[in-house]
PDB file of N, H, CA, C and O in Angstrom:
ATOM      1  N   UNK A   1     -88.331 -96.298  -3.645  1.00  0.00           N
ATOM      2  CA  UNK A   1     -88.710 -96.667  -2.290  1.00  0.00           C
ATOM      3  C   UNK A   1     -89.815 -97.712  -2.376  1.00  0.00           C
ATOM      4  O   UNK A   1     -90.826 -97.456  -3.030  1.00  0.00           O
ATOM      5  N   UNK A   2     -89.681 -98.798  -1.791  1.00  0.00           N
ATOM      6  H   UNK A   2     -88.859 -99.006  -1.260  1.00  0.00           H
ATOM      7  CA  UNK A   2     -90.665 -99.755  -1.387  1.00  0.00           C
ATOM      8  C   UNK A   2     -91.670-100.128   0.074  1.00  0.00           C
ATOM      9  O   UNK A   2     -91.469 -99.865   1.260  1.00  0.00           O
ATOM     10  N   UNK A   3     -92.547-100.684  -0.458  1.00  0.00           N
ATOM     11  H   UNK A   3     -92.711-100.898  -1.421  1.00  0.00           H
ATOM     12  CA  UNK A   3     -93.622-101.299   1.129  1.00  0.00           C
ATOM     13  C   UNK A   3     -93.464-102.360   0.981  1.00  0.00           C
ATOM     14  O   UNK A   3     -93.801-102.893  -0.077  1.00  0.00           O
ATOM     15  N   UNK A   4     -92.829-103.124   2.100  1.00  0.00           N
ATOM     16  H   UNK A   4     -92.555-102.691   2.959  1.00  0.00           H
ATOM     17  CA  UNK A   4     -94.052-104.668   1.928  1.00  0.00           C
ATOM     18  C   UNK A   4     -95.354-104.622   2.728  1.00  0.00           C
ATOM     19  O   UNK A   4     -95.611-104.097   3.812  1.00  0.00           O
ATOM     20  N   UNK A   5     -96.060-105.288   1.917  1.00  0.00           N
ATOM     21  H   UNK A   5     -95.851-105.714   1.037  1.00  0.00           H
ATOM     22  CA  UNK A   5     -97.151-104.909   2.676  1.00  0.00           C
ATOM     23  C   UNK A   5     -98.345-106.467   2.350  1.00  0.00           C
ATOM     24  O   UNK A   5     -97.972-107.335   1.561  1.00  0.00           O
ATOM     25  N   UNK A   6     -99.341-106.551   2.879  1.00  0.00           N
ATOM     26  H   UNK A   6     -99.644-105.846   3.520  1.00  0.00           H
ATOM     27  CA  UNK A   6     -99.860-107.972   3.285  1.00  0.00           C
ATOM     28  C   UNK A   6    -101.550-107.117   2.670  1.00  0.00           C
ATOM     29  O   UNK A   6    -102.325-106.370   3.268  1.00  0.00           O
ATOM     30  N   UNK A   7    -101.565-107.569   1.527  1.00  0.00           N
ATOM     31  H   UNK A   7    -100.936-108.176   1.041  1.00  0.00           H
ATOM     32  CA  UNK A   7    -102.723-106.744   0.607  1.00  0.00           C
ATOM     33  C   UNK A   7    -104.091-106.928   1.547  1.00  0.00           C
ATOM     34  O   UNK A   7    -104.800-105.930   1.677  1.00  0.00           O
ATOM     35  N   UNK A   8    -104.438-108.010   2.124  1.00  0.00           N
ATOM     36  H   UNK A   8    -103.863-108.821   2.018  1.00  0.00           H
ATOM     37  CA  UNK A   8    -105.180-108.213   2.511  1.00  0.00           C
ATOM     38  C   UNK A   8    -105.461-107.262   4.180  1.00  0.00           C
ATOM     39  O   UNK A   8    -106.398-107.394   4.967  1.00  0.00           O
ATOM     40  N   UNK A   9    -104.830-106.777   4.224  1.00  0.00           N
ATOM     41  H   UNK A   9    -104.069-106.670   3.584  1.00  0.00           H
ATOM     42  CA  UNK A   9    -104.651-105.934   5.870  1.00  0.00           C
ATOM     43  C   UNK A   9    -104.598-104.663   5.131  1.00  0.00           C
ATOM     44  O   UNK A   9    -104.904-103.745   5.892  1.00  0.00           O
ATOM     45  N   UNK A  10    -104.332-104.261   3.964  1.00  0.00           N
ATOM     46  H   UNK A  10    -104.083-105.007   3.346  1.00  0.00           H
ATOM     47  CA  UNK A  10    -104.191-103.133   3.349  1.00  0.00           C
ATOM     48  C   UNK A  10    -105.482-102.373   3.088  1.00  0.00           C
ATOM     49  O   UNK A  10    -105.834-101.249   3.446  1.00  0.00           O
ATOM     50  N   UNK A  11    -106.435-103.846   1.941  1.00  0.00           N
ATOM     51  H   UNK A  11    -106.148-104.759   1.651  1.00  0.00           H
ATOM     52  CA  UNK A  11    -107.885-103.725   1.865  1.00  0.00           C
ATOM     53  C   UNK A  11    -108.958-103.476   3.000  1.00  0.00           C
ATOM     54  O   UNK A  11    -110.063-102.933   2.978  1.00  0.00           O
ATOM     55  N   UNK A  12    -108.290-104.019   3.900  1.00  0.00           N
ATOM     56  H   UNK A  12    -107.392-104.460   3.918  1.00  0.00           H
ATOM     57  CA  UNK A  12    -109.591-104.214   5.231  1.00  0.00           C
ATOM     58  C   UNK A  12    -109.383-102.347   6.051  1.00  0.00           C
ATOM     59  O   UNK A  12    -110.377-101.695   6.372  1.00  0.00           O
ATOM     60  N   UNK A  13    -108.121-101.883   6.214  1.00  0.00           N
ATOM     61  H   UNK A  13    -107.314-102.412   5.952  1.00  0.00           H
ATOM     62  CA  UNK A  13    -107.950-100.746   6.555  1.00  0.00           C
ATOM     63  C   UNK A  13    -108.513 -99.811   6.216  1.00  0.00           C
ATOM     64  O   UNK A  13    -108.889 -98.939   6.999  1.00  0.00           O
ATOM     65  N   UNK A  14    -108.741 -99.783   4.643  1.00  0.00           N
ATOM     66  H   UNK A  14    -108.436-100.491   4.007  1.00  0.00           H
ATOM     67  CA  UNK A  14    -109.027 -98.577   4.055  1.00  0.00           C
ATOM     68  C   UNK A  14    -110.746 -98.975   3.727  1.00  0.00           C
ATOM     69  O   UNK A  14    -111.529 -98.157   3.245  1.00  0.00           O
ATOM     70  N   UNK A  15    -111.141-100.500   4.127  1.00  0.00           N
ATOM     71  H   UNK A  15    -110.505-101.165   4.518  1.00  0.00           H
ATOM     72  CA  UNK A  15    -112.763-100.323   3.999  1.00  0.00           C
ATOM     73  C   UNK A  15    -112.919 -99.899   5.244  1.00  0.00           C
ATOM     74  O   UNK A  15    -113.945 -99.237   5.402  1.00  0.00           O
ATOM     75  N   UNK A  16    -112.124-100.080   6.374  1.00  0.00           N
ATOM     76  H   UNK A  16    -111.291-100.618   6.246  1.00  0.00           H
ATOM     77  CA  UNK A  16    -112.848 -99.780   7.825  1.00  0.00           C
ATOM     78  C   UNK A  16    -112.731 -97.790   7.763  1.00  0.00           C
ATOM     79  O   UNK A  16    -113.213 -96.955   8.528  1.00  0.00           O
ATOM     80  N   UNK A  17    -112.006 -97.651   6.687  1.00  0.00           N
ATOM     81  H   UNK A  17    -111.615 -98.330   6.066  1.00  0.00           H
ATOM     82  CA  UNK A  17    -111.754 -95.936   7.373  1.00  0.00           C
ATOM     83  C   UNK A  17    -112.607 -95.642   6.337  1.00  0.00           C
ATOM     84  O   UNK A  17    -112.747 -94.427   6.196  1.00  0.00           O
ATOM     85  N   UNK A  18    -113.300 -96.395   5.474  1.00  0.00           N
ATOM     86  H   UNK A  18    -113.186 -97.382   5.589  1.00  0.00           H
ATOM     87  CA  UNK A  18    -114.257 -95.787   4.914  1.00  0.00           C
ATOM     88  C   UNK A  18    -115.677 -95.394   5.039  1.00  0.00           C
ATOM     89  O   UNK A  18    -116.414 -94.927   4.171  1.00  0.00           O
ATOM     90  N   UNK A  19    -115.936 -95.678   6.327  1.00  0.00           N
ATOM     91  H   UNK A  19    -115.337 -96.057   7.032  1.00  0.00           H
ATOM     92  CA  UNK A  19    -117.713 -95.620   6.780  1.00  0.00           C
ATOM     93  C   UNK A  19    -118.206 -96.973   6.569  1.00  0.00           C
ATOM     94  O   UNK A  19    -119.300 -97.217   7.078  1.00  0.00           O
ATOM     95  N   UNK A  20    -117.662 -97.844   5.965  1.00  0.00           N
ATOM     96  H   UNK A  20    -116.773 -97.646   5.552  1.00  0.00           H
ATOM     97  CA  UNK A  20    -118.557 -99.089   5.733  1.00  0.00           C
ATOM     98  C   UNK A  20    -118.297-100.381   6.653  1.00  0.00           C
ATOM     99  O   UNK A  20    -117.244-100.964   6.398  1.00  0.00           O
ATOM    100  N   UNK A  21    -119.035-100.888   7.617  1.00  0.00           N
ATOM    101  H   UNK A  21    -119.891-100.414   7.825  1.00  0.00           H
ATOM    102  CA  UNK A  21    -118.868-101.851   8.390  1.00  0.00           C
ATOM    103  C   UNK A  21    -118.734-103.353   7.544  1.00  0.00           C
ATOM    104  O   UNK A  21    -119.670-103.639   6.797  1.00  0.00           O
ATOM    105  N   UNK A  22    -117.854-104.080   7.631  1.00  0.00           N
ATOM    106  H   UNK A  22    -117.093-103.848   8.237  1.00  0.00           H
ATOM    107  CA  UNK A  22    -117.597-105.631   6.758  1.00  0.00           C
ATOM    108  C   UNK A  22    -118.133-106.434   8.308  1.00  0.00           C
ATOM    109  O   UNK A  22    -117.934-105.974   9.432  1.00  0.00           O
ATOM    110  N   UNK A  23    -118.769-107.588   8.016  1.00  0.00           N
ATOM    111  H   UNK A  23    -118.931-107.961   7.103  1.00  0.00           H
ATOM    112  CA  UNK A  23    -119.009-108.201   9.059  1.00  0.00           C
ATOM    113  C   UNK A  23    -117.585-108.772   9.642  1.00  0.00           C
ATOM    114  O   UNK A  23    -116.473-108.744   9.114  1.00  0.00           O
ATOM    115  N   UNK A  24    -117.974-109.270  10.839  1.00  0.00           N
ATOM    116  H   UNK A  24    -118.877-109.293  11.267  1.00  0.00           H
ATOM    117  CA  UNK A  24    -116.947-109.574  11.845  1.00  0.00           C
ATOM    118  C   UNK A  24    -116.545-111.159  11.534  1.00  0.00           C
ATOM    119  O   UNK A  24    -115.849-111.729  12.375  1.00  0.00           O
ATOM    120  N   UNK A  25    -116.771-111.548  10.898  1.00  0.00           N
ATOM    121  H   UNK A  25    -117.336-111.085  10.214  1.00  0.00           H
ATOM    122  CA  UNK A  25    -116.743-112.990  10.464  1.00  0.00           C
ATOM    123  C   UNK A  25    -115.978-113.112   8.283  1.00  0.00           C
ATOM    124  O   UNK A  25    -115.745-114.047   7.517  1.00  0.00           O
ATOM    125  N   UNK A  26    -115.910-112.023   8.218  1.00  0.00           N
ATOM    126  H   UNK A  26    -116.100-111.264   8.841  1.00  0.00           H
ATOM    127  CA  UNK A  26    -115.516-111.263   6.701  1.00  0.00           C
ATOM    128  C   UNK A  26    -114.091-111.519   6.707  1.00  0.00           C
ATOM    129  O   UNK A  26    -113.377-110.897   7.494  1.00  0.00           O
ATOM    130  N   UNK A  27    -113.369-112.788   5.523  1.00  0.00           N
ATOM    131  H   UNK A  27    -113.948-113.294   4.884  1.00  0.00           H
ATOM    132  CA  UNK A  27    -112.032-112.483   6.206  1.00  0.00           C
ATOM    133  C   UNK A  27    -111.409-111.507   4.531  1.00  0.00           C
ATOM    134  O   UNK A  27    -110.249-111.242   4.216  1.00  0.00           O
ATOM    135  N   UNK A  28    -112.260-111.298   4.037  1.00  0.00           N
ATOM    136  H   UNK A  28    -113.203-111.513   4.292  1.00  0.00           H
ATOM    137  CA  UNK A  28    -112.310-110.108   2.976  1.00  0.00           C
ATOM    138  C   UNK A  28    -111.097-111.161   1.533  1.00  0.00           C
ATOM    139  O   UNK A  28    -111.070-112.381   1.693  1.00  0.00           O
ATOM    140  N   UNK A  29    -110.394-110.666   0.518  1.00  0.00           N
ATOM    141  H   UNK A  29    -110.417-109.674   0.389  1.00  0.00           H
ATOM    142  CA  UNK A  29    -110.341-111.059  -0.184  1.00  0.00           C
ATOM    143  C   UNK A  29    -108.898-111.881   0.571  1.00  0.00           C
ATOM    144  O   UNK A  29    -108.555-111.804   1.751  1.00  0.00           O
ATOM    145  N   UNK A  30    -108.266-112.620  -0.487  1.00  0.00           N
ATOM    146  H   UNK A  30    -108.544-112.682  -1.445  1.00  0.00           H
ATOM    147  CA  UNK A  30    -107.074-113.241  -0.025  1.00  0.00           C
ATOM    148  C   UNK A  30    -106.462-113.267  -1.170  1.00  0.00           C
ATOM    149  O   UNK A  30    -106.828-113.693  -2.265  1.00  0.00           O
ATOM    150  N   UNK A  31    -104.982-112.512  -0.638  1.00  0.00           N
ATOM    151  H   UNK A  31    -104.685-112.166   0.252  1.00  0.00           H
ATOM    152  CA  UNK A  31    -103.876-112.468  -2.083  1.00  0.00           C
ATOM    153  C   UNK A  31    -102.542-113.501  -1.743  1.00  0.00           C
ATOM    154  O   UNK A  31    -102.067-113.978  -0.712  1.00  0.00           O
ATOM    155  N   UNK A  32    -102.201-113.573  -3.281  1.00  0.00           N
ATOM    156  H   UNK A  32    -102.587-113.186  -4.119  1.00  0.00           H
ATOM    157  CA  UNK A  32    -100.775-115.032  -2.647  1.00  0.00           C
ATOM    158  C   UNK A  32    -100.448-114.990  -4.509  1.00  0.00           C
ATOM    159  O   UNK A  32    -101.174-114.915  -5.500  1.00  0.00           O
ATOM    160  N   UNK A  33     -99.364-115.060  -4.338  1.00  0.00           N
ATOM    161  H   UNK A  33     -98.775-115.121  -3.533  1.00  0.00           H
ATOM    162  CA  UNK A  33     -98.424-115.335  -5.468  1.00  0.00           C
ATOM    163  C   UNK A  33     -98.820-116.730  -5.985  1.00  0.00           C
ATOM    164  O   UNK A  33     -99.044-117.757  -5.345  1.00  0.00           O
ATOM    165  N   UNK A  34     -98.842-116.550  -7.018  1.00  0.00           N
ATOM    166  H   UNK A  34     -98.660-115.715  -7.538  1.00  0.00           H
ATOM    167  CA  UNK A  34     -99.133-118.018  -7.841  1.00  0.00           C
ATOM    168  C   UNK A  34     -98.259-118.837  -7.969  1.00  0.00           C
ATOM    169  O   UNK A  34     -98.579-120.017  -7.831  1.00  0.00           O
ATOM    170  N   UNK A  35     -96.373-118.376  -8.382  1.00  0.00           N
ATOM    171  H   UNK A  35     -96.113-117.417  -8.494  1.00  0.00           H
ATOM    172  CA  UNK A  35     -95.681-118.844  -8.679  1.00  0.00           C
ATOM    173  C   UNK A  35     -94.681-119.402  -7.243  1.00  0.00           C
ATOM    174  O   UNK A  35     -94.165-120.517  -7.167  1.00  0.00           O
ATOM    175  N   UNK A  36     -94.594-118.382  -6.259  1.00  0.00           N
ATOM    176  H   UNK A  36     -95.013-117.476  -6.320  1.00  0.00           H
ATOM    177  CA  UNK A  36     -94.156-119.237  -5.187  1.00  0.00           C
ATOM    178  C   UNK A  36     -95.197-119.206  -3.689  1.00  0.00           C
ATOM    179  O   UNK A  36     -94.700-119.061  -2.572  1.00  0.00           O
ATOM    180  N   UNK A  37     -96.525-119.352  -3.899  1.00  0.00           N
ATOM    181  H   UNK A  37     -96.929-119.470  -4.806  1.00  0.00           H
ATOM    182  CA  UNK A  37     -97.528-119.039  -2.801  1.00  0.00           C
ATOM    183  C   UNK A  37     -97.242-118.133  -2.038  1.00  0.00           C
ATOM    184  O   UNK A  37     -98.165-118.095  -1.224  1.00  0.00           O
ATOM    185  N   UNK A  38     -96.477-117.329  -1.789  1.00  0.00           N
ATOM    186  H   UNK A  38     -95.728-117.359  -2.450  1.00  0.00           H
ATOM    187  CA  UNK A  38     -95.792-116.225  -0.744  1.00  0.00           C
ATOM    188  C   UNK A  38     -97.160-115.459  -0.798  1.00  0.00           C
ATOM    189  O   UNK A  38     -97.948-115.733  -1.704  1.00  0.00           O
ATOM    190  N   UNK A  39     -97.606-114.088   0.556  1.00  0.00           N
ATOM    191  H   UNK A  39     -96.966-113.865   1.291  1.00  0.00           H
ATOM    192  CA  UNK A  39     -98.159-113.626   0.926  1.00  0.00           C
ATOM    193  C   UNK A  39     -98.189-112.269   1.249  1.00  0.00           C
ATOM    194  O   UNK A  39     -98.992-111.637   1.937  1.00  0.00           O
ATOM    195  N   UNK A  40     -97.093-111.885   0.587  1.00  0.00           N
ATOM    196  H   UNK A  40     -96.441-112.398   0.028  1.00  0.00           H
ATOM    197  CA  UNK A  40     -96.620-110.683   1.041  1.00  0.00           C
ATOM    198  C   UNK A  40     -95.210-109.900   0.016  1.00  0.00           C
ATOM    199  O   UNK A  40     -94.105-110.308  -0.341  1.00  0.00           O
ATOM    200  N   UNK A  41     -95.912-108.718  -0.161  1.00  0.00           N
ATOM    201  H   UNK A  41     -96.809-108.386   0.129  1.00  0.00           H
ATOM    202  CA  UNK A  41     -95.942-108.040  -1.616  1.00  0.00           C
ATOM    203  C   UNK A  41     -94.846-106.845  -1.376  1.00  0.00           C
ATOM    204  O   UNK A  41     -94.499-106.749  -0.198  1.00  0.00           O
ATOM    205  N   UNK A  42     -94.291-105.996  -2.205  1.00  0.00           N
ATOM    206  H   UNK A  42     -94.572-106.074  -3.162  1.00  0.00           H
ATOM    207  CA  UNK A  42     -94.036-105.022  -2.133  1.00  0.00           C
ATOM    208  C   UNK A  42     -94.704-104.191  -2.980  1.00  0.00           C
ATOM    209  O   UNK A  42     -95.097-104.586  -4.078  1.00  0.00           O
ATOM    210  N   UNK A  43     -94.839-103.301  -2.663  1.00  0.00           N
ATOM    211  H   UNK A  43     -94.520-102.980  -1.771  1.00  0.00           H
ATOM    212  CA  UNK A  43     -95.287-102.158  -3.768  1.00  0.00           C
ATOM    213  C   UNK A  43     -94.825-100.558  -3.742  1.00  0.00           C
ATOM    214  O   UNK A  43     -94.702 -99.596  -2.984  1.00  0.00           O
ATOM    215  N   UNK A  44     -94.677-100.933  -4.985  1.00  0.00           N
ATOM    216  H   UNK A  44     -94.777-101.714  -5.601  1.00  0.00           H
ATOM    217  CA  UNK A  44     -93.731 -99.294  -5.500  1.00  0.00           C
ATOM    218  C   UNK A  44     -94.618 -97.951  -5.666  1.00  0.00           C
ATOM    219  O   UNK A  44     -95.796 -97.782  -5.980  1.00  0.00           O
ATOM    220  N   UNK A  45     -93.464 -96.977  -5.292  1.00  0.00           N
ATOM    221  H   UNK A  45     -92.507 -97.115  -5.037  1.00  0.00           H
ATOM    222  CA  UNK A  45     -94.634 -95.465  -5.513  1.00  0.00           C
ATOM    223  C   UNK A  45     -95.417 -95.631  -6.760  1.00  0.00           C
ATOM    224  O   UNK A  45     -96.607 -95.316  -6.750  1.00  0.00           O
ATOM    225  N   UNK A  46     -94.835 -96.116  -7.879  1.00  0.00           N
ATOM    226  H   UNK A  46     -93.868 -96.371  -7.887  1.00  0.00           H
ATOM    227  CA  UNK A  46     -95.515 -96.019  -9.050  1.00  0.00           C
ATOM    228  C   UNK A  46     -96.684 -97.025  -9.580  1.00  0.00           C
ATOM    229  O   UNK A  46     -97.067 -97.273 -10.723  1.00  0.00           O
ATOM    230  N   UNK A  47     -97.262 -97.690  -7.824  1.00  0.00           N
ATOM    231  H   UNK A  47     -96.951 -97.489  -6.896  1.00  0.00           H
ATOM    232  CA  UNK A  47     -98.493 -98.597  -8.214  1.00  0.00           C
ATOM    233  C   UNK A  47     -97.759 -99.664  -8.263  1.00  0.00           C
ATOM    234  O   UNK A  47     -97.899-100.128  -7.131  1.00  0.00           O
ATOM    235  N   UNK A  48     -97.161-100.264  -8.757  1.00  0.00           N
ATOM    236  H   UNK A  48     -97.046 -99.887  -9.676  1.00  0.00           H
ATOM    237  CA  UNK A  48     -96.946-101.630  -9.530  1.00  0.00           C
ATOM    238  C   UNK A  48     -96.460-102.752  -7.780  1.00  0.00           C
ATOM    239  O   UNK A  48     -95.627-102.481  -6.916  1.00  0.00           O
ATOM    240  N   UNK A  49     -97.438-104.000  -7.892  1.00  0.00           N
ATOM    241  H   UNK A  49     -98.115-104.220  -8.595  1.00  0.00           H
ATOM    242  CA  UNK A  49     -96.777-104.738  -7.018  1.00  0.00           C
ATOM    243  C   UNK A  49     -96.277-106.162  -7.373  1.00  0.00           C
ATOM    244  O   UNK A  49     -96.772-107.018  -8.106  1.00  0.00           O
ATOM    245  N   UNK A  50     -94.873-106.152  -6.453  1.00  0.00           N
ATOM    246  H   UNK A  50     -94.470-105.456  -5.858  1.00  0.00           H
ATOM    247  CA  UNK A  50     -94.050-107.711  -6.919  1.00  0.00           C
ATOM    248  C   UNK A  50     -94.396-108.340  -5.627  1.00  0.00           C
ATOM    249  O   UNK A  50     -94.783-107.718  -4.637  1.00  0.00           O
ATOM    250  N   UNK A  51     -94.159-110.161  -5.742  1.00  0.00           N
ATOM    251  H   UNK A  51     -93.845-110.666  -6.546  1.00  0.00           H
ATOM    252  CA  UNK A  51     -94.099-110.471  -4.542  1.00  0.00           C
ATOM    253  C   UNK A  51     -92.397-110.217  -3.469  1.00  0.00           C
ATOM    254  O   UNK A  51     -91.229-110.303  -3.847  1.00  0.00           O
ATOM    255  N   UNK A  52     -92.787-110.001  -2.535  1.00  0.00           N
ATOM    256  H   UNK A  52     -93.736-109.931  -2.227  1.00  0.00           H
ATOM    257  CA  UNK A  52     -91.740-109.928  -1.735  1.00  0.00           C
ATOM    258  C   UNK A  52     -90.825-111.197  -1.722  1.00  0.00           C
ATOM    259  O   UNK A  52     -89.644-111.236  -1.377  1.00  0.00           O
ATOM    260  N   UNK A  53     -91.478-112.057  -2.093  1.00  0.00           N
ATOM    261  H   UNK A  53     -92.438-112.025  -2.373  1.00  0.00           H
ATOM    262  CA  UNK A  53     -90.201-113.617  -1.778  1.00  0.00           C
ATOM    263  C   UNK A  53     -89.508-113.848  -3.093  1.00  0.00           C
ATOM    264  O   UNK A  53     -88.292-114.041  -3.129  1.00  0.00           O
ATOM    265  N   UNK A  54     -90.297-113.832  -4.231  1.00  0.00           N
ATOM    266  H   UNK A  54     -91.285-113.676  -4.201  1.00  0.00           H
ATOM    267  CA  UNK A  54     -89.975-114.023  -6.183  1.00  0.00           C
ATOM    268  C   UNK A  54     -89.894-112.979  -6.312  1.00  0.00           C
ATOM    269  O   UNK A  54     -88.797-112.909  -6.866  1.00  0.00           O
ATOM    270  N   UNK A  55     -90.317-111.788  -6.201  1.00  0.00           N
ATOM    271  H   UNK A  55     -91.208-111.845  -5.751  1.00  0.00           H
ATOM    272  CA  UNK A  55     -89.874-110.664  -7.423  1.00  0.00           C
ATOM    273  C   UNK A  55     -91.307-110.551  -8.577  1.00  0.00           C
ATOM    274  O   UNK A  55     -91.649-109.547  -9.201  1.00  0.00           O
ATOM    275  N   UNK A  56     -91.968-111.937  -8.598  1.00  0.00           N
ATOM    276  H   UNK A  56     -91.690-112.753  -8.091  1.00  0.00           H
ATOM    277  CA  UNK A  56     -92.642-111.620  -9.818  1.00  0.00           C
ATOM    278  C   UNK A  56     -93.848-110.531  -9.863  1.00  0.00           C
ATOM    279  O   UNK A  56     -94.653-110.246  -8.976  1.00  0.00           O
ATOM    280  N   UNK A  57     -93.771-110.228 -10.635  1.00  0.00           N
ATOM    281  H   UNK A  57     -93.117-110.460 -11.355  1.00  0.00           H
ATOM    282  CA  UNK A  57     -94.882-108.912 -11.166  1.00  0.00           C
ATOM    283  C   UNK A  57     -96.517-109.727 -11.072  1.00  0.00           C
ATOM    284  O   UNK A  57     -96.986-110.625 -11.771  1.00  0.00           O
ATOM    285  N   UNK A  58     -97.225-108.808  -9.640  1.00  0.00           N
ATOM    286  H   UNK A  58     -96.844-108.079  -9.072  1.00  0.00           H
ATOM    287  CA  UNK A  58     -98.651-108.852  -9.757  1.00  0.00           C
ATOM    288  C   UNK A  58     -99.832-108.332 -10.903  1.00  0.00           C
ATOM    289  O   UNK A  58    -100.562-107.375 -10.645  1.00  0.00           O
ATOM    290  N   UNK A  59     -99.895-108.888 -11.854  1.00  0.00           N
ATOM    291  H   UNK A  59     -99.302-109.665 -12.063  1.00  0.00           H
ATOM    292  CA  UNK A  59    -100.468-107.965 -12.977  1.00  0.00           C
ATOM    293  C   UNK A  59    -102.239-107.846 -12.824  1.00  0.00           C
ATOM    294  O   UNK A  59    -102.948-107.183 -13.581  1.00  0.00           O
ATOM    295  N   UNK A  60    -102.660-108.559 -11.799  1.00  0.00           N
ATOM    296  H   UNK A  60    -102.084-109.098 -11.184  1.00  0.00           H
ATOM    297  CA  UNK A  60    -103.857-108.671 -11.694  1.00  0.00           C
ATOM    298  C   UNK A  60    -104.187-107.670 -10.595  1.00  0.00           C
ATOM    299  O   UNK A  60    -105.394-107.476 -10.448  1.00  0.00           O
ATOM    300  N   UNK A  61    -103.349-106.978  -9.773  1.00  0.00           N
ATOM    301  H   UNK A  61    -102.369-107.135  -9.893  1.00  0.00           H
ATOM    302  CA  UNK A  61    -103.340-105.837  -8.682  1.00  0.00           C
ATOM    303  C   UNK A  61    -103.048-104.382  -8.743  1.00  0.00           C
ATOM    304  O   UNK A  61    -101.946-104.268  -8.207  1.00  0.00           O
ATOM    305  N   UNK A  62    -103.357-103.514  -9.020  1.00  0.00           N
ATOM    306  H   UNK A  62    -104.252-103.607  -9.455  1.00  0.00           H
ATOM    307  CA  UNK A  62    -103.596-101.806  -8.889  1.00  0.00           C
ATOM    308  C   UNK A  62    -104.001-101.495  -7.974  1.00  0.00           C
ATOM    309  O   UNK A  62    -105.083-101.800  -7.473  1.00  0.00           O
ATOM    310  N   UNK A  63    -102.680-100.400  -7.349  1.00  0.00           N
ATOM    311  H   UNK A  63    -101.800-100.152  -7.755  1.00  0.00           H
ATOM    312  CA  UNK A  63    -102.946 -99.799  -6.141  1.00  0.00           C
ATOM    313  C   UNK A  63    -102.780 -97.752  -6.487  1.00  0.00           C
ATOM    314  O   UNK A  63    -101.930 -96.944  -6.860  1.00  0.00           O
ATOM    315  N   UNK A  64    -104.470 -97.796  -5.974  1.00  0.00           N
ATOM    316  H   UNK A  64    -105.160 -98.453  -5.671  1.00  0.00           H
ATOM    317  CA  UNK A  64    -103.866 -96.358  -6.628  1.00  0.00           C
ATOM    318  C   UNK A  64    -104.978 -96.062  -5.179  1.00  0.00           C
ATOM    319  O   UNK A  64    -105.849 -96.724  -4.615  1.00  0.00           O
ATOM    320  N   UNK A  65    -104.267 -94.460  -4.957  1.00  0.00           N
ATOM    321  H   UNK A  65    -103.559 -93.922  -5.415  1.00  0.00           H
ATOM    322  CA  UNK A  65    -104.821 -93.676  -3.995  1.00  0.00           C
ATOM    323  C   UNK A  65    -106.425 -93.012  -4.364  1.00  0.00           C
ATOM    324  O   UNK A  65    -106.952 -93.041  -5.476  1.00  0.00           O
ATOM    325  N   UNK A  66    -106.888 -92.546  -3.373  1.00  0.00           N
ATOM    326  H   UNK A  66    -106.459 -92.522  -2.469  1.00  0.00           H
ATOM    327  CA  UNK A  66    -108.128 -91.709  -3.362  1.00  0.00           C
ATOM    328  C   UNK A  66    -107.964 -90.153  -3.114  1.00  0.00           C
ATOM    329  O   UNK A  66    -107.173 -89.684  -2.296  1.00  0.00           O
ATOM    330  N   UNK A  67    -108.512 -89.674  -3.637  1.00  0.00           N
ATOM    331  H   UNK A  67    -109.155 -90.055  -4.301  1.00  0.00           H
ATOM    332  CA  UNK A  67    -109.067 -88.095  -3.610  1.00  0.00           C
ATOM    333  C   UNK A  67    -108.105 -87.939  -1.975  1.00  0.00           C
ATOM    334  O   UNK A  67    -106.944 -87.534  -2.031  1.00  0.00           O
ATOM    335  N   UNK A  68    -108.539 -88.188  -1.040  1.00  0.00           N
ATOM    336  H   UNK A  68    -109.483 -88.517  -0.994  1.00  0.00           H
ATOM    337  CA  UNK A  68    -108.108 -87.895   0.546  1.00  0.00           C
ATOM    338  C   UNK A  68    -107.064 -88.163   0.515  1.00  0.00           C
ATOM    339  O   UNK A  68    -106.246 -87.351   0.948  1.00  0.00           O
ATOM    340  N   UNK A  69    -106.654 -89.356   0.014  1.00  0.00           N
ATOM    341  H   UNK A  69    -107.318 -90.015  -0.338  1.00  0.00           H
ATOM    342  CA  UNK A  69    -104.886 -89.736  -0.001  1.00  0.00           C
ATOM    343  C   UNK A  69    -103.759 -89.251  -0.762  1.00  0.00           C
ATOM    344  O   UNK A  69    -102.558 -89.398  -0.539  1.00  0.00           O
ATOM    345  N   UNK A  70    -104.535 -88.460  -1.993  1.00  0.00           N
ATOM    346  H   UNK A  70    -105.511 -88.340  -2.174  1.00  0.00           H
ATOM    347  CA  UNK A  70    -103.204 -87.795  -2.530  1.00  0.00           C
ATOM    348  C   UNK A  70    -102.613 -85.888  -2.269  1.00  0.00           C
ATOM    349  O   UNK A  70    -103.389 -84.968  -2.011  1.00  0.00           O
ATOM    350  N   UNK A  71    -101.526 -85.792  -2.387  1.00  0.00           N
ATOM    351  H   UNK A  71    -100.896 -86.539  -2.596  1.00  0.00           H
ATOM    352  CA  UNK A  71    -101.052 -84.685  -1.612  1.00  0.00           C
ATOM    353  C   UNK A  71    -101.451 -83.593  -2.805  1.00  0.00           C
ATOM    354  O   UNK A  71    -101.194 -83.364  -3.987  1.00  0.00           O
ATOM    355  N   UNK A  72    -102.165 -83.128  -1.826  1.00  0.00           N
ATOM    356  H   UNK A  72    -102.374 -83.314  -0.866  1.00  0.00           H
ATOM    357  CA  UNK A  72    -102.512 -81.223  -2.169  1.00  0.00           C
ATOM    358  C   UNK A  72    -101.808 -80.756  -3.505  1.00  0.00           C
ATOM    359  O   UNK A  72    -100.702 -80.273  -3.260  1.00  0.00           O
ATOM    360  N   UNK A  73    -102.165 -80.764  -4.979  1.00  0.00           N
ATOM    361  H   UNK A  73    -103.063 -81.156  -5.177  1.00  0.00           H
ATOM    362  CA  UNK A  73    -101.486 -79.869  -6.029  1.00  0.00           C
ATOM    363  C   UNK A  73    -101.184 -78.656  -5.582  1.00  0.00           C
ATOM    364  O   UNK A  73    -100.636 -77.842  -6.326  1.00  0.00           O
TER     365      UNK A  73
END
């Protein structure tokens, strides 16, 4: 099963649900495929993200959950 998902709306979500205010003028980091500039990623249960337009493998990106986000052992 896959997300696409727009890393940068991903990051800003989970700093805003974290207690920490980013200023209002913060447009926080910016992600984009090197090989075809695309903007928008998929990412697999198992962490790993490709871009949504190439396919190619983000090796510079890890997406892993927090303590709150993973389901109850």
């Amino acid at each position: 099963m896959e997300n696409v998902v727009r890393l940068a709306d991903y990051r800003r979500r989970r700093a805003a649900g974290s207690g920490r205010q980013a200023p209002a003028n913060d447009w926080g980091p910016q992600y984009y495929c090197l090989k075809c500039d695309g903007d928008e990623f998929k990412l697999y249960a198992s962490g790993m993200v490709h871009c949504a337009h190439c396919g190619s493998l983000m090796r510079n990106l890890l997406i892993s959950g927090t303590k709150t986000e993973e389901a109850p052992q």
